[in-house]
C-alpha angles and dihedrals in degrees: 000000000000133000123338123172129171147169145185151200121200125179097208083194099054096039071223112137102219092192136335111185128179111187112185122189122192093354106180095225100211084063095056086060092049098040093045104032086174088062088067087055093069098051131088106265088237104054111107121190126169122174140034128321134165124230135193110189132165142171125207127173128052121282091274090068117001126184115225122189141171150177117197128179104203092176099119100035129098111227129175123176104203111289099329113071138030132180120189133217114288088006105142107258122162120175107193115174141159116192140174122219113196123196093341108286103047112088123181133156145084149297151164138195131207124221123170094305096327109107109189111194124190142177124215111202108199106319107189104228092204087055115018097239110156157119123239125187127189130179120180127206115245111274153175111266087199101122100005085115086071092060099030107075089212113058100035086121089061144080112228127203141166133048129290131196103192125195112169123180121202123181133177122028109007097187 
C-alpha cells in the first residue's frame, strides 16, 4: 500500500517517548482503511478519500502529555465530506498540525490546512475527546472565490467571484 518507515525511541525508565515517527510515501489511502479496520473508527462516517498521499507524523512526551505532530500532502488524492465538500484528484491539499494531548482525552493545538492559495489556519482549545466539549477556531487568508464551486457541494451550480476572508468560531460539542 506504498512506503512506510518508522522509527522510535523509547526511554523504558522514564516511561518519556523521545520521538515515534511514522513517514508514508506514496501511501495508497483505500489500503490504510483495510489493513487497520480500527483507523476507520476514528473518522467522521462521512469522510471519503481514494488515491495516494504522503504523511510525516511523529509523537514526542510521555502519555501524560504527548506531542503529536504531522505534515500530509493530500495533492493526488481524491477526498469528499458528505455532501459538502469535494476535492478532486491533483488538486493542491496540505494538512500541518501540532497538537498536545493531555491525559488521554484533552486535546488542544494547532493546524492549517493549504488549498490552492487559500491557507486556513485554526486553533482547538481543549477538546475532550470522551464528550466533545471544545472550542474551534478557524481564519482564512483573503482569497480568490473563482473556482471554489468546483470544491464546495453546494454551489457547484454557481459561478463564484470576488474575494472572501473567512473567521468562524465554534464553541460546545463539536461532534
Amino acid at each position: 500500500f506504498g512506503r512506510l518507515d518508522g522509527r522510535s525511541l523509547f526511554n523504558v525508565e522514564t516511561g518519556e517517548i523521545g520521538e515515534v515517527r511514522l513517514t508514508g510515501r506514496k501511501i495508497v489511502l483505500e489500503e490504510l482503511i483495510r489493513n487497520f479496520p480500527k483507523l476507520s473508527e476514528a473518522l467522521p462516517v462521512e469522510l471519503g478519500f481514494s488515491g495516494l498521499s504522503d504523511f510525516d507524523l511523529s509523537l514526542r512526551g510521555t502519555l501524560e502529555y504527548l506531542g503529536l505532530h504531522g505534515n500530509c500532502n493530500f495533492t493526488p488524492a481524491v477526498l469528499t465530506f458528505g455532501q459538502i465538500f469535494s476535492k478532486p484528484k491533483d488538486f493542491p491539499f496540505g494538512v500541518h498540525f501540532d497538537f498536545l494531548l493531555k491525559k488521554g482525552n484533552l486535546l488542544r493545538g494547532d493546524f492549517s490546512l493549504r488549498i490552492r492559495q487559500t491557507t486556513v489556519k485554526g486553533s482547538l482549545v481543549d477538546l475532550d475527546l470522551k464528550t466533545g466539549e471544545g472550542e474551534l477556531t478557524l481564519i482564512t487568508n483573503k482569497f480568490d472565490l473563482e473556482g471554489w464551486n468546483q470544491l464546495v457541494i453546494p454551489f457547484s451550480g454557481c459561478t463564484l467571484q470576488g474575494a472572501a476572508k473567512i473567521l468562524v468560531n465554534w464553541k460546545g460539542n463539536l461532534t
